[in-house]
N, C-alpha and C positions, 0 to 999 in steps of 0.2 A: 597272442602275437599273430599278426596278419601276414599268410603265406604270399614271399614276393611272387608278383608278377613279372613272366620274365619270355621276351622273345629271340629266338635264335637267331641269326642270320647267317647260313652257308651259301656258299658261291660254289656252282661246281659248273667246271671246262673240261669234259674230257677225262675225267676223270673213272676209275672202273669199278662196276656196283659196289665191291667189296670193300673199295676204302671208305664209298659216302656211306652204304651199312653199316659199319662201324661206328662212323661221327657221329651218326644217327640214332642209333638206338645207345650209343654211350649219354648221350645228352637225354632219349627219354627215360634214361633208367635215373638219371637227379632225382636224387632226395629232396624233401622239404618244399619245394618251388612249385608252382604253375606255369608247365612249360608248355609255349607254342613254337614249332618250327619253321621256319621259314625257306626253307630251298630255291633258290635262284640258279635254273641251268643257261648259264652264260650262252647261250648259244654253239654249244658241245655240238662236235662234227659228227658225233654219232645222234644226233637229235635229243640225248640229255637221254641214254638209256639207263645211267645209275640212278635217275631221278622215279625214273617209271613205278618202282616198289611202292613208293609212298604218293601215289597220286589220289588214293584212297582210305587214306588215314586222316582222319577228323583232327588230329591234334598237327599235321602238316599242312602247309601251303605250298605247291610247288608253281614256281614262277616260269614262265619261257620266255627265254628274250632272242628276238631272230638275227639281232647283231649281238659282238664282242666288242662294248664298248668298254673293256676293261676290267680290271679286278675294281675300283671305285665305285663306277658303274655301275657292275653286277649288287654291290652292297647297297646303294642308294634305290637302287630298285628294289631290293628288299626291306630298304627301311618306310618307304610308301607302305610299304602294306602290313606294317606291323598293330599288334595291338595299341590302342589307344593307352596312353598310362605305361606299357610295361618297360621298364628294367632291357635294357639292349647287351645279347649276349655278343659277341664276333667270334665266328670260329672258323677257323680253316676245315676245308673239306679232309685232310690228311689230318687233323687231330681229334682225341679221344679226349674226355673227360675221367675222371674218377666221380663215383658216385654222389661226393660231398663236396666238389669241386667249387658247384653255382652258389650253394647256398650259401658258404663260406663268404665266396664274393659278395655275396648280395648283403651279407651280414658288416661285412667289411666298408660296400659303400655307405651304408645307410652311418656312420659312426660321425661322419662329419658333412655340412652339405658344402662345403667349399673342396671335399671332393664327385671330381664326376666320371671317373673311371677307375679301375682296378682291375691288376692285371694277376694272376694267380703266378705259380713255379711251374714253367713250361719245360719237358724235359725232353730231352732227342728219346725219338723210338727207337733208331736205331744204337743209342748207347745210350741206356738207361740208366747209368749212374751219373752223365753229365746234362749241365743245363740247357736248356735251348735259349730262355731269354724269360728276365724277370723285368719286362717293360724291352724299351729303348733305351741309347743315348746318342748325342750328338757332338761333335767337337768343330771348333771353329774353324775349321778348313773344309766346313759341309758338309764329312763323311760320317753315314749314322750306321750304326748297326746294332745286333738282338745284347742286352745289356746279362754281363756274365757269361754267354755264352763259350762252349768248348769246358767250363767251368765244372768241375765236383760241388755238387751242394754242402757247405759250410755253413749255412745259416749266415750267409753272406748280408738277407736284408730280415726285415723284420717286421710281423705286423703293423700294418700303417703307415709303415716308412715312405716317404712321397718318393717316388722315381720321377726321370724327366718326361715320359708318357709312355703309351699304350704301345705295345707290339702288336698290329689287328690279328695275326694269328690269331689269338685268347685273349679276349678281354673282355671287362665286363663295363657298360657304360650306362648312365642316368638317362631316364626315361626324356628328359627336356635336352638333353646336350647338343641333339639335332636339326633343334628349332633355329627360326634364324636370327632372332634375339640372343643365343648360346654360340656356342664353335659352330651350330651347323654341318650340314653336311659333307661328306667327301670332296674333295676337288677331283673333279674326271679326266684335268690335264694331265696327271702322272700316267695312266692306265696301268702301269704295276711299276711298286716300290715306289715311296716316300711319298705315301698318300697317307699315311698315320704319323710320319715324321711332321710332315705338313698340317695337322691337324690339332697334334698336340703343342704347336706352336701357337696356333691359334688359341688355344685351351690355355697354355701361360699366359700370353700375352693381354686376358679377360680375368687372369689373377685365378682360375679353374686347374685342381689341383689330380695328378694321378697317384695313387696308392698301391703300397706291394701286397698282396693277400697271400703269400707264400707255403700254408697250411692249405691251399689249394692245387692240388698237381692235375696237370692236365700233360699228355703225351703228344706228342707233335716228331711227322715222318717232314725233319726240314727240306723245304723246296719241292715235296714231293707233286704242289699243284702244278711248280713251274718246271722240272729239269726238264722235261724236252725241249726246252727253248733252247738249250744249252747256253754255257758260260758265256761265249761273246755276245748273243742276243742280250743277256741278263746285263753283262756289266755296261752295255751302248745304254740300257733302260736306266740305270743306274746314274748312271755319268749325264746322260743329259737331265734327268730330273735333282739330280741334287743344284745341278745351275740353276733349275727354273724354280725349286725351293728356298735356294738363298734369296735371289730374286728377290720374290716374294715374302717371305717372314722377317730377314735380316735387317738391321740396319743397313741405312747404306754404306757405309764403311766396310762393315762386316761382310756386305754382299759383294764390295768391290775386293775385298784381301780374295774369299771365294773365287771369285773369276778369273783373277791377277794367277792364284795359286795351280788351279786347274790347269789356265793355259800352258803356263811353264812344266807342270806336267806333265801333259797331254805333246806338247811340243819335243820332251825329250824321248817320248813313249812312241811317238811314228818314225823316229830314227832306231830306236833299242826295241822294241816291241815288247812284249805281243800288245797283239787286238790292234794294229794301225788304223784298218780302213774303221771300227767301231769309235775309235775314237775321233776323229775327223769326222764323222756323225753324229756323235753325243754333241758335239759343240754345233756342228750345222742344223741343229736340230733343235737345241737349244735355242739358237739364234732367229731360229723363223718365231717358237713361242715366246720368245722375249715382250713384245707388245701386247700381249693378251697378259703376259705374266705381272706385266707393269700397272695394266690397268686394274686386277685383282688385288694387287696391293695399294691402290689407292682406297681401295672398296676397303681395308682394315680399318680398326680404332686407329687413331693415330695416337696415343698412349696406350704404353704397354705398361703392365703389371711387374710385370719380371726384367731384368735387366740381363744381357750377354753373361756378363758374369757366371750370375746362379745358371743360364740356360746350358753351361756348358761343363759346368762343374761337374755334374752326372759322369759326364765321360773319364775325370784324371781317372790316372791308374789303371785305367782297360785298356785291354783291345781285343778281337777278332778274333778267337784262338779257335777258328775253324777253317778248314782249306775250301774254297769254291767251285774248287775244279770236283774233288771229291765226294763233298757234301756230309764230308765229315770231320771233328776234329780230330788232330793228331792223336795219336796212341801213345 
């Protein structure tokens, strides 16, 4: 059996040696694989000094980028310069693998080719007996978030089971997925959050399927790239890109309920709060990318594979059982 080829791609902003050491040498120590690393320092206000350790490791590439054009960005830069052929891993700079984590994945992609991603059992570092997120989901009022999450593990999903896509946390994705014949690359309009929302839409919508590999645990410190943004930064990032996602992947009907819904919203959210002045900027903001966002959805298939229905079934019966202010779930 021929050992997968398999390239990593980390993003690190700022982040401090000791959590990209971690990510790092958790993913050289993969069983079974051929692993190359890929590190992209987003343009860290410390000049990428977690990056420094491995500038001189053969089985590493580390990237410098002199702007922050995003978490997308930062990935798309790393996907230029991966191995020709390999297996694309995604990992957050705050997450750890277990030893048998990739290969599992990799064993898991290879089962059907009509899938092109797998996401393993991501679990909070910070509470390691609940989930972080086995994929995504989405529900028809736009709002997506980490699928299970706040959750105890139950054996909730099950080898192969299709979820509705990839968490970029941890994920494992097909060497062609980012060609522009396939989903292709990141969209750099979100620059953080619903940039994998956005993609595995695209990924449905070509009939391209994501899979649970759940015998794969990977540890993940949630939000640890982003909380200094804090909350309001996060949910203005949020609020305006879920508009510019509907936008974009929805029907138009579906993209109109989205906008209709939000606004009423958002409208009763600047009277009762919080986050007023972030939410009159999620939509003002929204609203300048509206034209670019319209002409990217002309650029889709105009037949989709998958119908609103199945895209949103993933979500019945969940939701959120984590707090945002805290970054943890409830106890």
């Amino acid at each position: 059996m021929t050992t997968p080829r398999i390239t990593t791609v980390v993003v690190v902003h700022g982040s401090d040696a000791d959590t990209v050491d971690a990510c790092v040498e958790s993913v050289l120590a993969s069983l079974d694989v051929d692993m190359h690393i890929i590190l992209v320092d987003n343009a860290s206000p410390d000049g990428g000094a977690a990056c420094a350790r491995w500038e001189t490791d053969d089985r590493i590439t580390v990237v410098h980028s002199t702007t922050n054009g995003g978490f997308a960005a930062g990935v798309n830069q790393g996907l230029r310069q991966r191995r020709a052929g390999d297996l694309v891993l995604l990992l957050n700079d705050d997450a750890t693998v277990e030893a048998d984590a990739v290969s599992i994945c990799a064993q898991q992609l290879a089962t059907d080719r009509a899938n092109i991603a797998v996401v393993p059992r991501v679990m909070l570092a910070g509470q390691r007996e609940l989930i972080d997120s086995i994929g995504v989901v989405l529900r028809p009022n736009g709002e997506a978030f980490n699928a299970f999450i706040g959750q105890p593990w139950r054996d909730q999903v099950a080898a192969g089971q299709r979820v509705f896509g990839p968490c970029f946390a941890a994920t494992l994705i097909r060497a062609d997925a980012f060609d522009a014949d396939s989903v292709g690359m990141l969209d750099e309009r979100y620059r953080l959050y619903y940039e994998d929302i956005d993609w595995a839409l695209r990924a449905q919508r070509i009939g391209q399927h994501t899979v649970a590999a759940p015998g794969a645990v990977v540890w993940h410190r949630h939000a640890g790239s982003t909380r200094l943004l804090g909350e309001p930064a996060r949910y203005e990032l949020v609020q305006r890109n879920l508009l510019l996602c509907a936008t974009k992947n929805f029907t138009a009907r579906a993209a109109t309920f989205v906008w209709v819904s939000r606004l009423v919203v958002h409208a009763k959210g600047v009277i009762t709060g919080p986050y007023r002045v972030q939410r009159l900027r999620s939509i003002g903001r929204a609203l300048v990318g509206l034209p670019a966002t319209v002409a990217a959805r002309r650029g889709l298939p105009r037949r989709r594979a998958v119908g609103d229905a199945e895209l949103f079934s993933y979500a019945h019966g969940m939701a959120p059982n984590f707090d945002a202010e805290t970054l943890r779930a409830p106890d």
